[in-house]
Structure formats: C-alpha cells, structure tokens
VOLUMSE-103010 format. One record per residue: residue in one letter; x, y, z of N, C-alpha, C in turn. Coordinates in steps of 0.2 Angstrom, whole numbers, plus 5000, padded with zeros to 4 digits. Layout:
N
  gumi    nx    ny    nz   cax   cay   caz    cx    cy    cz
     A     X     Y     Z     X     Y     Z     X     Y     Z
...
//
This chain:
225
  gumi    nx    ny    nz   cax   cay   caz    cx    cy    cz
     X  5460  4752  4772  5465  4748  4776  5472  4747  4773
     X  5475  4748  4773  5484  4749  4773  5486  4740  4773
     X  5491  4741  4772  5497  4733  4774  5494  4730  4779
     X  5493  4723  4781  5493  4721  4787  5500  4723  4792
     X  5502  4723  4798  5504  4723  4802  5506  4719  4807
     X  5500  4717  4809  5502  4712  4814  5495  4706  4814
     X  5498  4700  4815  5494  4695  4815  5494  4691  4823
     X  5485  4690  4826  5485  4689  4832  5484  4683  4833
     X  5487  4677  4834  5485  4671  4833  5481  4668  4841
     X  5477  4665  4839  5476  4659  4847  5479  4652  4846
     X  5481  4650  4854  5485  4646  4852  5483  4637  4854
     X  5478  4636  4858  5475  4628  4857  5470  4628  4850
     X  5473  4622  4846  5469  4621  4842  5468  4626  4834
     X  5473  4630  4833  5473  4636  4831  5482  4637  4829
     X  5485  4637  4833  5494  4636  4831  5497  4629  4836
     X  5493  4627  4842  5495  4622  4846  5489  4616  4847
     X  5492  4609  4844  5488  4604  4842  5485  4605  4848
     X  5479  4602  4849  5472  4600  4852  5472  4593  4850
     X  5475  4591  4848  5470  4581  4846  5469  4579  4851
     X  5463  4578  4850  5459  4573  4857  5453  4576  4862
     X  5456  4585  4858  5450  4590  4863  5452  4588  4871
     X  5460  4589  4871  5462  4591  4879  5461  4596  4881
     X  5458  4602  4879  5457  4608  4883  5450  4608  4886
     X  5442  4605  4879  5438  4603  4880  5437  4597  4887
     X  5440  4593  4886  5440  4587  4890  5443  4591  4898
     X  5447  4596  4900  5447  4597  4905  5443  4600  4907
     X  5439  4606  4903  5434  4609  4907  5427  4603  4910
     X  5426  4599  4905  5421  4595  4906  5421  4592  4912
     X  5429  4592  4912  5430  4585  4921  5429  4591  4926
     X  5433  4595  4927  5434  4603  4930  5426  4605  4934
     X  5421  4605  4928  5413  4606  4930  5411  4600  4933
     X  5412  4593  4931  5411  4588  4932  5410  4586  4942
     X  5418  4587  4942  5419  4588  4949  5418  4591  4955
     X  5415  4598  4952  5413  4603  4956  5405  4603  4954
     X  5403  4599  4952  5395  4600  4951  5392  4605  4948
     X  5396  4607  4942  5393  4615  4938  5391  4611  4933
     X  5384  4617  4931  5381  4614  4926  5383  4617  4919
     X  5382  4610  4914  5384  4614  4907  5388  4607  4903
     X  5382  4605  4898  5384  4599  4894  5390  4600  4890
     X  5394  4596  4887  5401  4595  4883  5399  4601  4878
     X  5393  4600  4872  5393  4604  4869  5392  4611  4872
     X  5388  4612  4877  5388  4621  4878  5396  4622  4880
     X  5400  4617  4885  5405  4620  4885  5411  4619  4879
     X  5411  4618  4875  5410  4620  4869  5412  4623  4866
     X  5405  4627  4865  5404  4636  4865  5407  4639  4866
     X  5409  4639  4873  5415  4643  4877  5421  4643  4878
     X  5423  4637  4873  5429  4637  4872  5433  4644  4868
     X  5438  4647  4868  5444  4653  4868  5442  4659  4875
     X  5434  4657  4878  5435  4661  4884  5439  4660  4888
     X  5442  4668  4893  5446  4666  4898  5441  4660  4904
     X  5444  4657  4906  5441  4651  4908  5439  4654  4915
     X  5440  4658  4918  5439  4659  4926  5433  4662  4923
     X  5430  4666  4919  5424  4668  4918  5420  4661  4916
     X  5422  4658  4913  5418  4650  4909  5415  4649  4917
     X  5419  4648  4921  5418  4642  4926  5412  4647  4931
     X  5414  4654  4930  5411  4661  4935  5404  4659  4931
     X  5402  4662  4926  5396  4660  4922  5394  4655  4926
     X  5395  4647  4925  5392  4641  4926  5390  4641  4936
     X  5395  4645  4938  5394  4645  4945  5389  4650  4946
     X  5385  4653  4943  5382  4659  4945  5375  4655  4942
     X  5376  4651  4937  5371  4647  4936  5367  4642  4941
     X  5374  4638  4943  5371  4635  4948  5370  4637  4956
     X  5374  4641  4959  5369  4646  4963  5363  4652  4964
     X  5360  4652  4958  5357  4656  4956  5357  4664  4955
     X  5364  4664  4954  5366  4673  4951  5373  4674  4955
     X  5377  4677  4955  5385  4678  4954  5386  4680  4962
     X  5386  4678  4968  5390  4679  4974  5396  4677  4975
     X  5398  4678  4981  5404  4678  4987  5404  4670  4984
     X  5398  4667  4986  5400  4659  4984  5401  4658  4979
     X  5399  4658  4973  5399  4658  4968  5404  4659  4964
     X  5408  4665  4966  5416  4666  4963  5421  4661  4968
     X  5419  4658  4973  5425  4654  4977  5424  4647  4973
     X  5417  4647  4970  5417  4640  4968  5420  4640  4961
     X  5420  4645  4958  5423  4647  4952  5428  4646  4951
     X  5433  4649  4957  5440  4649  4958  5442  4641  4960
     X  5441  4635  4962  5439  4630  4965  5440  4627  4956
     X  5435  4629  4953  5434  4624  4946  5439  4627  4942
     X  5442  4633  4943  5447  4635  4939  5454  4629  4943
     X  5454  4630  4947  5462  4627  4950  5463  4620  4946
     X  5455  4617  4950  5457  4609  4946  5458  4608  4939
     X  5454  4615  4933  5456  4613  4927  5463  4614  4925
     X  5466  4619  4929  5472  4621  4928  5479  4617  4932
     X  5476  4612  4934  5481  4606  4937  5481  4600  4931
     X  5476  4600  4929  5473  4593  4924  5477  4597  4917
     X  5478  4602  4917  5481  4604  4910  5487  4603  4911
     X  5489  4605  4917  5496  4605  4918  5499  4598  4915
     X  5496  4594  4918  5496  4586  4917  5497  4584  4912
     X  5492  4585  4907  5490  4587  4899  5496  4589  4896
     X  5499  4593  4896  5506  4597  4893  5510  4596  4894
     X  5511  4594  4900  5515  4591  4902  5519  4584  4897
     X  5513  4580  4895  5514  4573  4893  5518  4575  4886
     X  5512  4581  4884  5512  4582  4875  5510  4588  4874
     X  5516  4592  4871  5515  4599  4868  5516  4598  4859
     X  5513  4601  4853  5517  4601  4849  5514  4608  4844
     X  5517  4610  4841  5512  4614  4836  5509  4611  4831
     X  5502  4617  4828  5501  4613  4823  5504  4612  4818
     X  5503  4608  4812  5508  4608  4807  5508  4613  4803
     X  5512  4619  4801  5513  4622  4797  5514  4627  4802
     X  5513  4629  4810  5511  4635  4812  5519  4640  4813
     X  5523  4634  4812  5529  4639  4812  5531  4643  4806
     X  5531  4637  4801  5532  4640  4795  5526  4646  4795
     X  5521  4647  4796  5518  4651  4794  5520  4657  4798
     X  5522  4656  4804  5527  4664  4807  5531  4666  4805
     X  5537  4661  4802  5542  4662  4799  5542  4667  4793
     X  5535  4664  4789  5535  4668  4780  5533  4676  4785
     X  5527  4677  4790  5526  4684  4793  5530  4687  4795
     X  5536  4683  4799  5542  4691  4800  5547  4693  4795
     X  5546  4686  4789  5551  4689  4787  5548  4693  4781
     X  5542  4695  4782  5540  4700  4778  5540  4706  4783
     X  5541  4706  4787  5540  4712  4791  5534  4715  4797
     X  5530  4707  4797  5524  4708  4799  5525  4704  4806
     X  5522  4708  4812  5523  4706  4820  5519  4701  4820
     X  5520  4697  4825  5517  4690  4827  5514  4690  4833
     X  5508  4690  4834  5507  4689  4843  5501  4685  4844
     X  5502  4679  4849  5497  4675  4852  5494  4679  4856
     X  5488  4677  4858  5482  4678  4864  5479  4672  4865
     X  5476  4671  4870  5474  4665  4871  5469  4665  4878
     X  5464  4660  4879  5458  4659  4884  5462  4658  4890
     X  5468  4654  4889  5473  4652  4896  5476  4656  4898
     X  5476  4656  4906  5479  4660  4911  5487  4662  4909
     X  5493  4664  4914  5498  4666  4912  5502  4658  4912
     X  5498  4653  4917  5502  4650  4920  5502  4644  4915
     X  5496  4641  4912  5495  4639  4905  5497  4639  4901
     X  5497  4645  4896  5501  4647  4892  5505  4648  4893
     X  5510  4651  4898  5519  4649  4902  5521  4643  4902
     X  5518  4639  4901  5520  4631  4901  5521  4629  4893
     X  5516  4632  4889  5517  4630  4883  5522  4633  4878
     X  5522  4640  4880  5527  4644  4878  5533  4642  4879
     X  5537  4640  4884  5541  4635  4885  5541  4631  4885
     X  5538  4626  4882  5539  4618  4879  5542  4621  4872
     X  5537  4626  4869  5538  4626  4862  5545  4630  4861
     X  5545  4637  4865  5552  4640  4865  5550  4643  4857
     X  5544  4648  4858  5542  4652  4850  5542  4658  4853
     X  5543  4663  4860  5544  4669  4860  5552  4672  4858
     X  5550  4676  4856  5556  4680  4852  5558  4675  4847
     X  5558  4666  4846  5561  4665  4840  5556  4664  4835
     X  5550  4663  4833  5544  4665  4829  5537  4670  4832
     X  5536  4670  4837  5531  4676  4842  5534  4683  4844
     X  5532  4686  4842  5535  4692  4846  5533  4696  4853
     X  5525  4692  4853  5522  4695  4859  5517  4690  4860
     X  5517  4688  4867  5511  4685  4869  5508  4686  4875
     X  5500  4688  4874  5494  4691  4882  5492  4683  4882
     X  5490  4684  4888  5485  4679  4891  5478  4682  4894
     X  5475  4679  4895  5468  4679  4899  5468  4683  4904
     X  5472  4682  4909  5474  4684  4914  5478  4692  4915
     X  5481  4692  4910  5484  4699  4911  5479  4708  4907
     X  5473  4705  4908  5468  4712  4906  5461  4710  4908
     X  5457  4713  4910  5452  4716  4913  5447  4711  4912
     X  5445  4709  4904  5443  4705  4903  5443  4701  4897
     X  5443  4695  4897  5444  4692  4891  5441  4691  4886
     X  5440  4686  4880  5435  4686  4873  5428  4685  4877
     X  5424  4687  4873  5424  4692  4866  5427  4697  4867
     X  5428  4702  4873  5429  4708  4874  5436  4706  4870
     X  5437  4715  4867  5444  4715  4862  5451  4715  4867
     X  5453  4716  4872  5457  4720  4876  5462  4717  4876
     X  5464  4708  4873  5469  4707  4872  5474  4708  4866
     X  5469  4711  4861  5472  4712  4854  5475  4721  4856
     X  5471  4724  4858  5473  4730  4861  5479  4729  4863
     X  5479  4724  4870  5488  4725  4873  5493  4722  4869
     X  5492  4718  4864  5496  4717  4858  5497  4723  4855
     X  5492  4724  4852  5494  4731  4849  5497  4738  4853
     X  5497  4738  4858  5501  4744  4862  5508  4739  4862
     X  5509  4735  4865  5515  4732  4864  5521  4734  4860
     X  5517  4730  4853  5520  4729  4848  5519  4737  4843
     X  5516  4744  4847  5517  4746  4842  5513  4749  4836
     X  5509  4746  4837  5503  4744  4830  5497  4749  4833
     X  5496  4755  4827  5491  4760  4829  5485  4760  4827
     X  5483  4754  4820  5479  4754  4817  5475  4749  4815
     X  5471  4747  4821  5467  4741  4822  5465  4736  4814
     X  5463  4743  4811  5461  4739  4803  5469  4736  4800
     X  5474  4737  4802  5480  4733  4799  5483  4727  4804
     X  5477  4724  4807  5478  4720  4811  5472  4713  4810
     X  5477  4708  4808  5473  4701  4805  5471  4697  4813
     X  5465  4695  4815  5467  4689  4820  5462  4682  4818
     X  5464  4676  4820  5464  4672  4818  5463  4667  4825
     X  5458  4660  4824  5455  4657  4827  5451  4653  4828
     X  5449  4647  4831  5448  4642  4832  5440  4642  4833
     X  5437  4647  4837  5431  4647  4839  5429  4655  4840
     X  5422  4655  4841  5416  4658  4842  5418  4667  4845
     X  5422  4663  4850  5426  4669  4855  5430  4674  4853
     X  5435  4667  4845  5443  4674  4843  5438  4678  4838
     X  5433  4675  4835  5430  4679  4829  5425  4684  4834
     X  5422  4684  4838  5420  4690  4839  5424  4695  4844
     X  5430  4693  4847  5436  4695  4849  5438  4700  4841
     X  5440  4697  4837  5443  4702  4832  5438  4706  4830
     X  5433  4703  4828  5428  4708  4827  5424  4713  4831
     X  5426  4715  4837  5423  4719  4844  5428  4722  4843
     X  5436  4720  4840  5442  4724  4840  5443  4731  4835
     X  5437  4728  4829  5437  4731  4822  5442  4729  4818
     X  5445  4723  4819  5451  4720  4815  5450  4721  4808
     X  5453  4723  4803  5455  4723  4796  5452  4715  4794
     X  5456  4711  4797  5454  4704  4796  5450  4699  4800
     X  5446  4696  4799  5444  4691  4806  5444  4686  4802
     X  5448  4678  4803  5449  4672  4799  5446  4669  4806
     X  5443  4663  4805  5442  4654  4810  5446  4653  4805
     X  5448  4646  4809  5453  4641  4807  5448  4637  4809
     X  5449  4629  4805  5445  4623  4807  5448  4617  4809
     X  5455  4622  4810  5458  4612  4815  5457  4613  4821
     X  5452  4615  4825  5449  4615  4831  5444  4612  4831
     X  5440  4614  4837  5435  4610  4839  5428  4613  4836
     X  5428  4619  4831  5422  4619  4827  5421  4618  4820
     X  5415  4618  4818  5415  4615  4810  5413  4623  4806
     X  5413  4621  4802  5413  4628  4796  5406  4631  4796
     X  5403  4627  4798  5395  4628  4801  5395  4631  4805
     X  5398  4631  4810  5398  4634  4820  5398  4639  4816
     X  5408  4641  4815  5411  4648  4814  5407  4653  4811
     X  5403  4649  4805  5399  4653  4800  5395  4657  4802
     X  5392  4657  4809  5387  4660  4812  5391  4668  4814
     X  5396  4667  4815  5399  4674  4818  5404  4677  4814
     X  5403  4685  4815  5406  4688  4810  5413  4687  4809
     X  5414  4688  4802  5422  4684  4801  5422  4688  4793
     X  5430  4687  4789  5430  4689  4784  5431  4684  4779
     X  5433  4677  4785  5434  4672  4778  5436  4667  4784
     X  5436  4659  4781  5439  4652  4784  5442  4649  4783
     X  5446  4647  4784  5455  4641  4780  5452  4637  4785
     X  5455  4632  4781  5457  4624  4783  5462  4626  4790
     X  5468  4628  4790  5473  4629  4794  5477  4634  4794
     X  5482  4636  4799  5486  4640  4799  5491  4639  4792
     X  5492  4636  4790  5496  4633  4786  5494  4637  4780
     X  5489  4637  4781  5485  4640  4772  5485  4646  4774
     X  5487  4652  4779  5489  4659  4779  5492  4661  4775
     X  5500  4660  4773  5504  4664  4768  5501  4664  4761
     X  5496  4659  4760  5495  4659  4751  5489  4667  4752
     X  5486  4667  4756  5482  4673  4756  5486  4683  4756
     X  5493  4681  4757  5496  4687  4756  5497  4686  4751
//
C-alpha cells in the first residue's frame, strides 16, 4: 500500500455533531408514525444506511416481503424523516470539534478530502451549506442518493474515488461512526477502515466489524500520520 490519498469521512456524528442522537431520534418518530416496525436499538444498527433502504427494509417487514405497497409506504417514512431533519438543522448545525482542523492538516499535505453519507442529496445539501466546507475544507461529497446503492455496499467511496482521481482503493482511508461506514470501507478494500466513537456506537459495537483501528475522534486523525 503506497501514501494515503484520499480520506472518506461520514458526516453525522463522525465530522457533523449529533448531540442528542438527532438523526437516531428521527428515524424512531419516522417509523413511529407510519407504523413500522423496529425498536430504538435495531434502528440503531442501521444508522449510516441510506435511509430509503432503512425504512424499505422495515416496510417489507411489516407487509410481509417488498411490494408495490411496501415501497410507497417506504417513500411515505422517508418524506416525514426528511422534513423532521430539516427542522433539526435547521435549528443547529455544527462540526465536530477538531473536524476542520483535521481537513485542514489533510489538504495541506496533499491528501483529498471526501464526505459520504446515509443522507439523501437533500439532507446533506442543507448541511453542507450551513457549514460552507465544499471546496473550503472538502473536496468532494456523494450522498446516498446519488448511486445505485448505499452502505454497506462500497459504491460511494467508488464515486469519490472516480471523482477525485484516486485509482488505488488500498491508498484510500475511510472513517466512521457506525457498523455501515466500516463494512462500507471494508467491501471497498480500503487500505484503512477507522470507527470513530463520538457517535452513536461504543467500542464494543464497532469492534464486531472489520476495521484496522478506533479513535476517540476525528480530531485524533492527524497524530496517526
């Protein structure tokens, strides 16, 4: 494996604060109010998936296997959670502590920056301009929405890496909060797979899925180059 290249960051919970498990807290209500099934902890679990698959899953649960109904009532629990988030970011965006700095020390070694993330275009759009980090600390960011399919599948770290450029999956770090970005890097054959632990899992969870290492935070990146 060569120099890193490019680093794929997620971004609730991971480089954009979560305090309070506002992304958690709106799938719950989201299921809540469409009557799918799937306690706080399972949905959980499925935090860093693209969420119209979270909600497609639970609908095919509760109809007993994946129809015509089933994805309408999908699309239905996706709308409301993505009104409830709007509301949510709207109030309060912030990074986490150190997450600029730690893009900062990456470009100016010469290494690309790229978010991915479980949120749609429209989600993620909202937050990227609250924060105003493309092109001044990010250089690329996919969404859930814009490939085929989302984590675990690798296909966002893919389109980052056509992107930006980057031909050599093993020179490529990604970094993460939950279950999905580590078997995401690892499905990708990433060079590196990091959990981060200011999210919503413990070092116990992440533990269970392939990884090369754990930090406390984004913040603790640079000391590892």
């Amino acid at each position: 494996m060569g120099p890193i290249q490019l680093v794929v960051f997620d971004m609730a919970g991971t480089t954009v604060d979560d305090s309070g498990n506002r992304v958690l807290t709106c799938l719950v209500e989201a299921a809540r109010i469409h009557d799918l099934p799937g306690t706080p902890e399972e949905l959980n679990e499925l935090m860093g998936m693209n969420k119209l698959e979270v909600f497609e899953l639970l609908a095919a649960r509760r109809l007993s296997g994946p129809s015509e109904a089933s994805h309408t009532l999908a699309r239905a629990a996706l709308d409301t959670f993505v009104t409830h988030m709007k509301e949510a970011y709207s109030q309060h965006v912030a990074p986490i502590p150190g997450a600029e700095a730690t893009f900062a020390f990456l470009r100016e070694r010469g290494i690309k920056v790229a978010l991915d993330t479980g949120f749609d275009s429209v989600i993620g759009g909202i937050i990227l301009d609250r924060l105003n980090w493309l092109g001044r600390y990010v250089d690329y960011a996919v969404f859930s929405s814009d490939v085929s399919r989302g984590r675990p599948a690798p296909f966002m770290i893919f389109r980052a890496m056509e992107q930006l450029d980057v031909q050599d999956v093993r020179q490529v770090m990604k970094l993460g909060d939950s279950p999905a970005d580590l078997d995401e890097g690892s499905n990708a054959g990433c060079g590196e797979v990091i959990g981060v632990l200011s999210g919503a899992h413990t070092a116990a969870t992440l533990g269970r899925y392939r990884h090369t290492r754990l930090i406390a935070s984004v913040a603790d990146l640079p000391s590892l180059f």
